[in-house]
C-alpha positions in Angstrom: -15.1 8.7 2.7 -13.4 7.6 5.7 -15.2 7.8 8.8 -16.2 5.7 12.5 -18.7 3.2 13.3 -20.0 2.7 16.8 -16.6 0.6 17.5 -14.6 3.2 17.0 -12.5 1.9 14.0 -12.2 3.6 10.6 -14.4 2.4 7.9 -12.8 1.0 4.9 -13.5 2.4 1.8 -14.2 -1.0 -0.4 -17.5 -1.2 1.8 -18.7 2.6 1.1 -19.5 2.3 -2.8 -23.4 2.7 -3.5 -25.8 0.3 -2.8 -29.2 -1.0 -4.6 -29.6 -4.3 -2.0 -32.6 -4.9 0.5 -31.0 -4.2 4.2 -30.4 -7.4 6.3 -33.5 -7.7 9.1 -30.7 -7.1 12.1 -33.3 -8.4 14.6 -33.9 -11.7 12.9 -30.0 -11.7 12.2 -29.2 -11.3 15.6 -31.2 -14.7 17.0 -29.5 -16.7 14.7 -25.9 -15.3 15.2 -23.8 -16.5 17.6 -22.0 -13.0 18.1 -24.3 -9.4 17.9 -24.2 -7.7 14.8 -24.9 -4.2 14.5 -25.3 -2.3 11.2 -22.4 -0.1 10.0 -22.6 2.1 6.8 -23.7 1.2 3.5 -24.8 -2.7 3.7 -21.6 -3.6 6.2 -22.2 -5.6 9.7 -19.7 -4.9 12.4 -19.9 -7.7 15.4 -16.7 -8.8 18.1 -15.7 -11.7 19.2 -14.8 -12.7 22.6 -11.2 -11.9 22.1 -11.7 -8.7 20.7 -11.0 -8.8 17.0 -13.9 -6.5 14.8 -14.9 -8.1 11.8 -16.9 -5.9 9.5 -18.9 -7.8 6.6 -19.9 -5.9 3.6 -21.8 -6.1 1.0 -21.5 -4.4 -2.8 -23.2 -4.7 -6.2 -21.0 -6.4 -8.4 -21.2 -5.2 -11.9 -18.8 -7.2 -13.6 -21.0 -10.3 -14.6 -24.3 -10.4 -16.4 -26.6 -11.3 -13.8 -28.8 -8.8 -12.0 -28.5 -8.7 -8.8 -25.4 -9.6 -8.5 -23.2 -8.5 -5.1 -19.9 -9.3 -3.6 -19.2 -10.0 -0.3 -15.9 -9.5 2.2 -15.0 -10.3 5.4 -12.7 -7.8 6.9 -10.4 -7.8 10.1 -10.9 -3.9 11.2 -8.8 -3.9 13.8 -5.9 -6.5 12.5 -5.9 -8.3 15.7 -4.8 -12.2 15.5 -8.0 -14.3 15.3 -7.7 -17.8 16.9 -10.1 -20.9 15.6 -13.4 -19.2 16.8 -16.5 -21.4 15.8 -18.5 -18.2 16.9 -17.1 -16.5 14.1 -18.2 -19.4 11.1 -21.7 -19.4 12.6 -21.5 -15.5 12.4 -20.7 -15.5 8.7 -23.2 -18.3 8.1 -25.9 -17.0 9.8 -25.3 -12.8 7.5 -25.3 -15.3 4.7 -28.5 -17.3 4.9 -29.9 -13.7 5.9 -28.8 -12.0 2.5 -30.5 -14.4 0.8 -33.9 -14.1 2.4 -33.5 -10.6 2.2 -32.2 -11.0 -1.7 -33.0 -13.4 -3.9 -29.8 -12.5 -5.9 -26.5 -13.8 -6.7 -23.5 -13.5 -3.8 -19.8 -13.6 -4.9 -16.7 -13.9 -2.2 -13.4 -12.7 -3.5 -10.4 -13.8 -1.1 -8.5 -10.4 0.1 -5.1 -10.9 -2.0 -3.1 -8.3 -0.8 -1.0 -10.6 1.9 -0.6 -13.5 -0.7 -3.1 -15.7 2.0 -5.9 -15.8 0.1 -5.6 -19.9 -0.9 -5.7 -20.3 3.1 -8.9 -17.7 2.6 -10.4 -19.7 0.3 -10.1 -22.8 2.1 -10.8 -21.7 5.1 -14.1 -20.5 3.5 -14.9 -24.2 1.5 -14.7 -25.6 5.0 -17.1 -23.5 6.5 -19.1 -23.8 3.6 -18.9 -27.8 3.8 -19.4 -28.1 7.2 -23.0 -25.6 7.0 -26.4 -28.3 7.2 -28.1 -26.4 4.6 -25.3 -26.7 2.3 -27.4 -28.4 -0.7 -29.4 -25.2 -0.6 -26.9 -23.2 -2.4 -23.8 -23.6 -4.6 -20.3 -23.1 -4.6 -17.8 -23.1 -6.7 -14.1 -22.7 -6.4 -11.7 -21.4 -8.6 -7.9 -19.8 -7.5 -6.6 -17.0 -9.3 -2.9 -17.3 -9.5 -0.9 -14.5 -9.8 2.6 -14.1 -11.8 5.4 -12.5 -9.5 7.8 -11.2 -11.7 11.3 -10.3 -10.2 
C-alpha cells in the first residue's frame, strides 16, 4: 500500500488501515490552523512548516477498547527532517484536534511512537501542549507511560 501524496513523500502504512470516521471539514480546518492542511489518504492531514519538515496526522479506528467510536491518532515526521520549537506546529495539532471532535463525537487515543526510545519526551511534549490549549477543561487527558523491559 505504499504510495505519494501531493508532497511527494511515501505514505506510511500505519495511516492506510480502513476507516469508518466522518472526514475533517478541510475548509473550516484550514481558518483555524496556523499552517495549511491538505487531505492525504485515508483520514491523514499532510501540512509544512516554514522550515520544511512534513508532518502527516492520521487518524484510525481503534478496536482494542470497548467503546465505539473509538480512534487513535499519530503525528508523523514524513520527511525525518529536525523540527525546531515551532508554536505553528502545537496550534496545527490543536486546531485537527478540536476539528475531530466536531466532526466525531467519539473517543481519540494518542500513542507516543516507541520505536526511538523518545516517546516520554513525546508524551510530554504532548501534556504541554495539551495544558497550555484554552479549552482545555473541554476534554480530558490522562497520562500513563508504558515502560518497556530491555533485556541484554
Amino acid at each position: 500500500m505504499a504510495g505519494t501524496d501531493r508532497s511527494g513523500v511515501k505514505t506510511n502504512k500505519r495511516f492506510c488501515k480502513q476507516q469508518i470516521m466522518n472526514e475533517l471539514n478541510l475548509d473550516r480546518l484550514n481558518l483555524t490552523s496556523p499552517y495549511t492542511l491538505w487531505r492525504t489518504e485515508n483520514n491523514s492531514y499532510g501540512f509544512r512548516t516554514n522550515y520544511g519538515v512534513i508532518y502527516r496526522v492520521g487518524f484510525y479506528k481503534n478496536e482494542l477498547i470497548w467503546a465505539d467510536n473509538s480512534y487513535e491518532f499519530g503525528i508523523n515526521n514524513e520527511n525525518h527532517k529536525t523540527s525546531p520549537n515551532d508554536n505553528k506546529v502545537k496550534g496545527t495539532i490543536l486546531a485537527i484536534i478540536e476539528e475531530f471532535f466536531i466532526s466525531n463525537p467519539s473517543v481519540l487515543l494518542y500513542q507516543c511512537e516507541t520505536g526511538d526510545n523518545r516517546q516520554a519526551m513525546r508524551a510530554r511534549l504532548f501534556a504541554k501542549w495539551f495544558n497550555d490549549y484554552k479549552e482545555k477543561d473541554n476534554f480530558v487527558i490522562k497520562e500513563r507511560l508504558k515502560r518497556q523491559k530491555i533485556v541484554k
